[in-house]
C-alpha positions as CSV (number, residue, x, y, z in Angstrom):
1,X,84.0,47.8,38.0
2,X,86.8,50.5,38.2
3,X,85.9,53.7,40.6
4,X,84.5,56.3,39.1
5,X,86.7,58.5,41.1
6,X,90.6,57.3,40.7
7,X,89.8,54.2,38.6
8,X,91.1,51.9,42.0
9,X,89.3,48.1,42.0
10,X,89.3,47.6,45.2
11,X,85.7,48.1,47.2
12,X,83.5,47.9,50.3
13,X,79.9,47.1,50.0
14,X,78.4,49.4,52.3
15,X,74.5,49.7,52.1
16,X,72.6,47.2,50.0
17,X,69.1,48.5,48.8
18,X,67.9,45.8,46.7
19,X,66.4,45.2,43.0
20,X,64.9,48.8,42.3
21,X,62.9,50.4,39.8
22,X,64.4,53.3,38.2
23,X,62.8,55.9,40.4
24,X,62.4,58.7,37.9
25,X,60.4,56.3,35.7
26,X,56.9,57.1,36.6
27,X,54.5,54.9,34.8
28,X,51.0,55.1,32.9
29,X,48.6,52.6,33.5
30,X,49.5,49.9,30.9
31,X,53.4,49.8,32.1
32,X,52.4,48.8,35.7
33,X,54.2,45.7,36.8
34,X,56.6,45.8,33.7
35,X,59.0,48.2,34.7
36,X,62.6,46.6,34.8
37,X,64.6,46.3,38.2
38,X,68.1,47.0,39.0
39,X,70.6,46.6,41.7
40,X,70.3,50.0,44.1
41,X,74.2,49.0,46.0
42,X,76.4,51.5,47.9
43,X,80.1,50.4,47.6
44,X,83.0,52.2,49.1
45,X,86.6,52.5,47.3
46,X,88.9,51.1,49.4
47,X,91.7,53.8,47.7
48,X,89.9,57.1,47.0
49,X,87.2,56.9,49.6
50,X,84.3,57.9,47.4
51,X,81.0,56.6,47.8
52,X,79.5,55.4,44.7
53,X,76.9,53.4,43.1
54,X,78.1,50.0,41.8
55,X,75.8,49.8,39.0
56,X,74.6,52.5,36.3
57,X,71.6,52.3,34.4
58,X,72.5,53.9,31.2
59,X,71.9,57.8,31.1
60,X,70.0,57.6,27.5
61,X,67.3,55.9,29.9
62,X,67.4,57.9,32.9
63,X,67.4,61.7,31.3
64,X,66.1,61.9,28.0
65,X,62.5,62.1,29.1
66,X,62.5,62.7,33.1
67,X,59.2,64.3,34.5
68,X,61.3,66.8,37.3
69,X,60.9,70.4,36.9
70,X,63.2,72.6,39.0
71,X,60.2,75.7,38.8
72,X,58.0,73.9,40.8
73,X,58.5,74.5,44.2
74,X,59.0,78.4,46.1
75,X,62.2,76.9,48.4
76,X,63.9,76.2,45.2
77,X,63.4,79.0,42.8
78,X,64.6,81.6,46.0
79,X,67.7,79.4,46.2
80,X,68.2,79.3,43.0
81,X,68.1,83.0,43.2
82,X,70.1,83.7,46.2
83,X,73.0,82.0,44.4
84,X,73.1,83.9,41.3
85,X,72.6,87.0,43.7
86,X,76.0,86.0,45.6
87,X,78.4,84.8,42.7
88,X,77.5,88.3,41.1
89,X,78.2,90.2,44.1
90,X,81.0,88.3,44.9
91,X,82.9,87.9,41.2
92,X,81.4,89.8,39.1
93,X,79.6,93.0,40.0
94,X,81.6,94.9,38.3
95,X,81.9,93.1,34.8
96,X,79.8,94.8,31.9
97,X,79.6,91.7,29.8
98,X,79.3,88.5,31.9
99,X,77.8,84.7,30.6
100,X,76.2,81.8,32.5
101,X,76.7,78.3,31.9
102,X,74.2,75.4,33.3
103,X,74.7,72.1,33.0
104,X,71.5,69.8,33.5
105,X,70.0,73.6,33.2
106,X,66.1,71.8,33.5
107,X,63.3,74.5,33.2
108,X,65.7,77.0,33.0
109,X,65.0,78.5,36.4
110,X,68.3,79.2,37.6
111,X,69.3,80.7,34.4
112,X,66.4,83.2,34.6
113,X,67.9,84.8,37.1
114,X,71.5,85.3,36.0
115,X,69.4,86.6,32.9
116,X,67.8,89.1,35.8
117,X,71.4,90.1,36.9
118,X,72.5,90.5,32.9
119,X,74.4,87.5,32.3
120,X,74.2,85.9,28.7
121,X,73.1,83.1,29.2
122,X,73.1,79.1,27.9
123,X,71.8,76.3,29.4
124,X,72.2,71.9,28.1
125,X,69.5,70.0,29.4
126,X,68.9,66.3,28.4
127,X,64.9,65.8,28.8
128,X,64.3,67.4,25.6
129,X,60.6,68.2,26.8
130,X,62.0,70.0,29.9
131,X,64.7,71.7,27.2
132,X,61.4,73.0,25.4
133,X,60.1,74.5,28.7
134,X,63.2,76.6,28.9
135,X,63.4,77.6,25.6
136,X,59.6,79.0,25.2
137,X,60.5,80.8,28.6
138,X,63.3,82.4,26.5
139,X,66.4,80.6,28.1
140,X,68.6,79.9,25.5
141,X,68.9,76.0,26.1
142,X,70.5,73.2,24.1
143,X,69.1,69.4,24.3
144,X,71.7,67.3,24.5
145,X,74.5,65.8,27.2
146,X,77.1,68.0,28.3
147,X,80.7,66.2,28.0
148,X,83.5,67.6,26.3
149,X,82.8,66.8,22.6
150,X,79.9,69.2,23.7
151,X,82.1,72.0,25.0
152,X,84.1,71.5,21.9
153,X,81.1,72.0,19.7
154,X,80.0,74.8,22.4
155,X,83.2,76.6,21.7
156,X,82.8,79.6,24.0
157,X,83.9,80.4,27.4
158,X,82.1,81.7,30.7
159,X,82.7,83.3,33.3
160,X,80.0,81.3,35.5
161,X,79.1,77.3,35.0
162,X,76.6,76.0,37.7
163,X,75.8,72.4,38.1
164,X,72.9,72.3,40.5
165,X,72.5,69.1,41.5
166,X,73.6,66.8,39.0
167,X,77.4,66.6,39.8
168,X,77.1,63.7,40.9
169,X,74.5,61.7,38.0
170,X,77.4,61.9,35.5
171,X,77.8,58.1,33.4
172,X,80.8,60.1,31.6
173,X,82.1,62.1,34.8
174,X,85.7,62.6,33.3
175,X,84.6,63.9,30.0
176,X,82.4,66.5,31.7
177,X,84.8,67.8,34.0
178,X,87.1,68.2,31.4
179,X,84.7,69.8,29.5
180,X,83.8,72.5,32.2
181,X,87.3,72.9,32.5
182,X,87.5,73.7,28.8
183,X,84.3,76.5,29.0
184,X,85.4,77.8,31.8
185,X,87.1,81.3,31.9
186,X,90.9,81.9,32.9
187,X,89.2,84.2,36.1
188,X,86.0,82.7,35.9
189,X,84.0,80.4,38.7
190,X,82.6,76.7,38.5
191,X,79.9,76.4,40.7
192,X,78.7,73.0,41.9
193,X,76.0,71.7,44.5
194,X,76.1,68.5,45.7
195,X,74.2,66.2,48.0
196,X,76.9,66.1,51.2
197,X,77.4,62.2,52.1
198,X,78.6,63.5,55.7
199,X,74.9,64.7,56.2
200,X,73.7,61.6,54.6
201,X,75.1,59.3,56.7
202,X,74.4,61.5,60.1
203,X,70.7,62.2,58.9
204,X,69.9,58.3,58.0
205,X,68.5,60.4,54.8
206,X,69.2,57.1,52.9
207,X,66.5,58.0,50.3
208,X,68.8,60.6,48.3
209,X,70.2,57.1,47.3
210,X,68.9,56.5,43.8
211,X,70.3,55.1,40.4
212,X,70.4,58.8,39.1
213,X,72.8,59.5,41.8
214,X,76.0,57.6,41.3
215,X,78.4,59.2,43.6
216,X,78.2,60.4,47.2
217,X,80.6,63.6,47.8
218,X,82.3,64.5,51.1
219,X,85.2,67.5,50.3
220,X,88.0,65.0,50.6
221,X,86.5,62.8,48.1
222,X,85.5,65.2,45.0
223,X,88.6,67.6,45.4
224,X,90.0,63.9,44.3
225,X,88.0,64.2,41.3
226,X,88.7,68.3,40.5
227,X,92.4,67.8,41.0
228,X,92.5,65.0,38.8
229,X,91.4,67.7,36.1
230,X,92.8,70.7,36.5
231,X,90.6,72.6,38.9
232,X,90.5,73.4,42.8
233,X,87.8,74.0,45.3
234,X,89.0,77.0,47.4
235,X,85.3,78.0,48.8
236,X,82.3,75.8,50.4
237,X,79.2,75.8,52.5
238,X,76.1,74.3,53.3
239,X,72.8,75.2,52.3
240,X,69.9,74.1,53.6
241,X,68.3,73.2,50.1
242,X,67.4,70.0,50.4
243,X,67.6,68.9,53.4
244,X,71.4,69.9,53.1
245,X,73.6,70.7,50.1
246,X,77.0,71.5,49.7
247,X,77.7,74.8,47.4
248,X,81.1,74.7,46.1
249,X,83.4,77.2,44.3
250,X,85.7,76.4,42.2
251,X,88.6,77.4,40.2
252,X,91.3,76.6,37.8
253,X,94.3,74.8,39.4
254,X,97.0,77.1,38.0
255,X,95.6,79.8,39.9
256,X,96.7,78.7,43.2
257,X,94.0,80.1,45.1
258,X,94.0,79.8,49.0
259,X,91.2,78.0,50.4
260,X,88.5,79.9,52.7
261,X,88.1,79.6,56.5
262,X,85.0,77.9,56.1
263,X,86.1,75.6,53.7
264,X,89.0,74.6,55.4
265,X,86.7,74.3,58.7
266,X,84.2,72.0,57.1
267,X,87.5,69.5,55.9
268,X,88.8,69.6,59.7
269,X,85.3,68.5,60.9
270,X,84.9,65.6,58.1
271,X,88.3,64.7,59.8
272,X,87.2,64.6,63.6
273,X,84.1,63.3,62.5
274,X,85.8,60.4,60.6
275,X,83.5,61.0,57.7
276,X,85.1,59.4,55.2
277,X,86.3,56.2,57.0
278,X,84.8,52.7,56.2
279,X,83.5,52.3,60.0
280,X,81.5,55.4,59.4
281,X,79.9,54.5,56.2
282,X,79.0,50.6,57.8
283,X,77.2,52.0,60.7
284,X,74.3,53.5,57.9
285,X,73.0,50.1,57.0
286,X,71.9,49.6,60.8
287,X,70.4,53.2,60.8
288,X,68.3,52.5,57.9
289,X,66.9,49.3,59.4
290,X,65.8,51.1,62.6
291,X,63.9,53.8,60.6
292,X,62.0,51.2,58.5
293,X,60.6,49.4,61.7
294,X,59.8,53.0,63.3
295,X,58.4,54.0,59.8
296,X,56.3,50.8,59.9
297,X,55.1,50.5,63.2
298,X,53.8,54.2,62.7
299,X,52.1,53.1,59.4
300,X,50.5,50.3,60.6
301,X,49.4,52.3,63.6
302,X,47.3,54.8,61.6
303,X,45.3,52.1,59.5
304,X,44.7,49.7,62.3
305,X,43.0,53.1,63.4
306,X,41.1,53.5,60.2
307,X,42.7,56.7,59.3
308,X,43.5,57.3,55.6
309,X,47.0,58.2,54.2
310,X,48.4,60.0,51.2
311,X,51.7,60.3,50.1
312,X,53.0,64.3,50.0
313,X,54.8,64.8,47.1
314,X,56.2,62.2,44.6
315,X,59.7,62.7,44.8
316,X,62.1,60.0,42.9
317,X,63.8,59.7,46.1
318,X,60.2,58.8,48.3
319,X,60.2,55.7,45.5
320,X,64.0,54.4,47.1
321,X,62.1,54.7,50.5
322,X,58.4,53.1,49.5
323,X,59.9,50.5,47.3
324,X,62.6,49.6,50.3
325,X,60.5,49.5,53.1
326,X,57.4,47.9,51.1
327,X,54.8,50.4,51.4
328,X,52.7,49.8,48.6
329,X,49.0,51.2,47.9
330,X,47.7,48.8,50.8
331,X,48.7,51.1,52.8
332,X,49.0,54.9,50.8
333,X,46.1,55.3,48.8
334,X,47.1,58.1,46.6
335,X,50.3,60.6,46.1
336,X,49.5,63.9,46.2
337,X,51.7,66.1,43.9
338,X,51.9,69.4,42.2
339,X,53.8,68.8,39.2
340,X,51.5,68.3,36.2
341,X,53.5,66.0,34.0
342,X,53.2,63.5,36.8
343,X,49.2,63.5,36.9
344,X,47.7,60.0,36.3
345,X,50.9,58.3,36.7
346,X,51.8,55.8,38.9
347,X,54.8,55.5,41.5
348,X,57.2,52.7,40.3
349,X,57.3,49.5,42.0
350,X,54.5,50.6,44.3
351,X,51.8,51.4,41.5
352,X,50.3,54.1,43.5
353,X,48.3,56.9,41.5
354,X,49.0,60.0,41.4
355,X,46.9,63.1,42.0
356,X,47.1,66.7,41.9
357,X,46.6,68.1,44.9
358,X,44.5,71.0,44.2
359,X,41.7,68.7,42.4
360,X,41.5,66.4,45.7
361,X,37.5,65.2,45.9
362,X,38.8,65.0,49.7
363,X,41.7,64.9,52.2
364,X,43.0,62.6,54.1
365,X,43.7,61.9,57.6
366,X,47.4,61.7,57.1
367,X,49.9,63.2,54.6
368,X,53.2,61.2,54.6
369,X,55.7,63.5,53.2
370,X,58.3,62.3,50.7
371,X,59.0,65.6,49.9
372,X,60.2,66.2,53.4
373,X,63.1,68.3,51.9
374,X,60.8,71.1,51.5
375,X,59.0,71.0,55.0
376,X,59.2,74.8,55.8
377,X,57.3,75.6,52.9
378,X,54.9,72.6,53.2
379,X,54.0,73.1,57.0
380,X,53.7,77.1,56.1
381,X,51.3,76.5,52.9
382,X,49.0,74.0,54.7
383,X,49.3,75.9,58.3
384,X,45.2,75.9,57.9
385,X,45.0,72.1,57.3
386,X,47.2,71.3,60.3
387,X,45.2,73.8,62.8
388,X,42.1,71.7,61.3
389,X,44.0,68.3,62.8
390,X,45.7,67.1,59.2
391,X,48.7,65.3,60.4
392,X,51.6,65.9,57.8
393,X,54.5,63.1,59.1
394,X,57.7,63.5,58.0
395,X,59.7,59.8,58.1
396,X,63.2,61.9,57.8
């Protein structure tokens, strides 16, 4: 394979995962056991530095029909509008007509509220039943792939594009940053959000390692990428969304745009903390090895006590985690989950079912939490249950 990145040959393997099922690829009843596998391999490039995913399963198969709905959690939806609240205030305040481009838009949630703030907006979502979702919610919203022959056929310009989250899930990476560079205004902003690898590594959060997710950012590694095409990151920070995301701004190269303090002190710590070195990136594989036998030990703990699990939340990236360590419905016997087009499914590779967790029969003694990216709001919504003696354990 070439890299993704600078097109370089030349790699390190750094964390092998195993044969995987797609993890978006929940399944009904008659799929279980039939769901195709495929290699879940971290390499590094020896040249560029990125982090990357050797394999891709094609993107027709991953995000056409995926179940994920960015609406369904509080945590998210403020984000979502705390960052349209701060690009306006900091861009555009002052601009009477002012337009919004998403890419991977989903449910349409961010849009709504650049909508809110009286931005025109558009959104191109693959899943053309989450596109649907958007559009009855009256955010404008195209099914189809963004890449350039889209922005060609697009043929407008913005002053905002956001890419929340799926940055780094581009099959056709080149073609899409060329095509933001085409939408995007002379003055206007590219805003992306990205998984950090530097918090990756240092958290052991190993299960944001998925075949949707083919690269692994640090700064160093995507300004590779925007330079390639044209465009600059002058501003960054991290968010706490997700157990920590990077938000970057971004700009057209010609502009020649200094960098912010911040930025320029998150690059010097990726530097001392030799972030994107090979050493670094080798020392995960050990870290992910001691967390399954402390994830284990725990697990078989509780049922050699008698005391029933559930899985909290359903997350594609608790399916990385189950299917790698082998936890399988001998052990959880349910997933408990909120979002309705999962209901009656079952988690693949681990066939457990799926369950909506406000028409439980009864609770458990133990809620495992794969969606430990939202714990604030977990522990705050089911404060009652844990005064009553639910544990909820979080493996991250």
């Amino acid at each position: 394979m070439k890299c993704r990145v600078c097109d370089a040959e030349d790699f390190s393997l750094i964390l092998d995962l195993g044969m995987q099922p797609w993890g978006n690829h929940f399944l009904n009843k008659d799929e279980l056991g039939k769901e195709p596998l495929y290699p879940l391999r971290v390499v590094y490039c020896n040249k560029c530095q990125t982090a990357q995913l050797d394999y891709t399963v094609k993107k027709e198969v991953m995000f056409s029909d995926h179940t994920y709905l960015s609406g369904i959690t509080k945590t998210l939806d403020m984000h979502f509008k705390a960052l349209a609240e701060e690009v306006d205030d900091r861009f555009f305040k002052d601009r009477k007509s002012k337009s919004t481009l998403d890419i991977g838009s989903n449910d349409g949630t961010q849009l709504k509220h650049y909508q809110n703030l009286g931005y025109e907006v558009l959104g191109v979502e693959s899943s053309k039943k989450t596109a649907a979702l958007a559009n009855q919610a009256n955010v404008q919203t195209l099914h189809a792939f963004f890449n350039l022959e889209t922005a060609k056929e697009i043929d407008r310009k913005f002053d905002v594009i956001n890419a929340a989250g799926v940055f780094f899930h581009l099959e056709e990476l080149h073609s899409v940053t060329d095509g933001i560079k085409l939408s995007l205004k002379e003055d206007g902003v590219f805003v992306v959000q990205f998984m950090y690898m530097k918090n990756i590594v240092e958290n052991c959060t190993f299960d944001q390692i998925y075949h949707e997710h083919l690269l692994y950012y640090n700064l160093k590694t995507i300004q590779v990428l925007l330079n390639r095409h044209g465009l600059a990151l002058t501003d960054a920070y991290i968010s706490p969304i997700h157990g920590g995301s990077m938000m970057g701004f971004v700009t057209h190269q010609e502009r020649n745009l200094p960098k912010a303090e911040r930025l320029v002190d998150l690059e010097k710590a990726e530097e001392k903390a030799k972030s994107n070195e090979l050493e670094t990136y080798q020392k995960l594989a050990q870290k992910v090895q001691n967390l399954k036998e402390k994830t284990l030990a725990y697990l078989k703990k509780q049922k050699d006590a008698g005391r029933s699990i559930y899985g909290f939340g359903a997350p594609v990236k608790g399916n990385t985690l189950l299917n790698y360590f082998g936890i399988g419905k001998e052990t959880i016997d349910i997933m408990v989950e909120k979002n309705t087009l999962r209901k009656g499914l079952y988690t693949p590779g681990t066939h457990i079912r799926i369950d909506m967790e406000d028409e439980l029969e009864k609770l458990p003694d133990v809620y495992f939490v794969l969606a430990w990216n939202f714990k604030d709001e977990i522990l705050k919504n089911n404060k009652e249950l844990i005064e009553n003696g639910l544990e909820f354990y979080f493996p991250m």
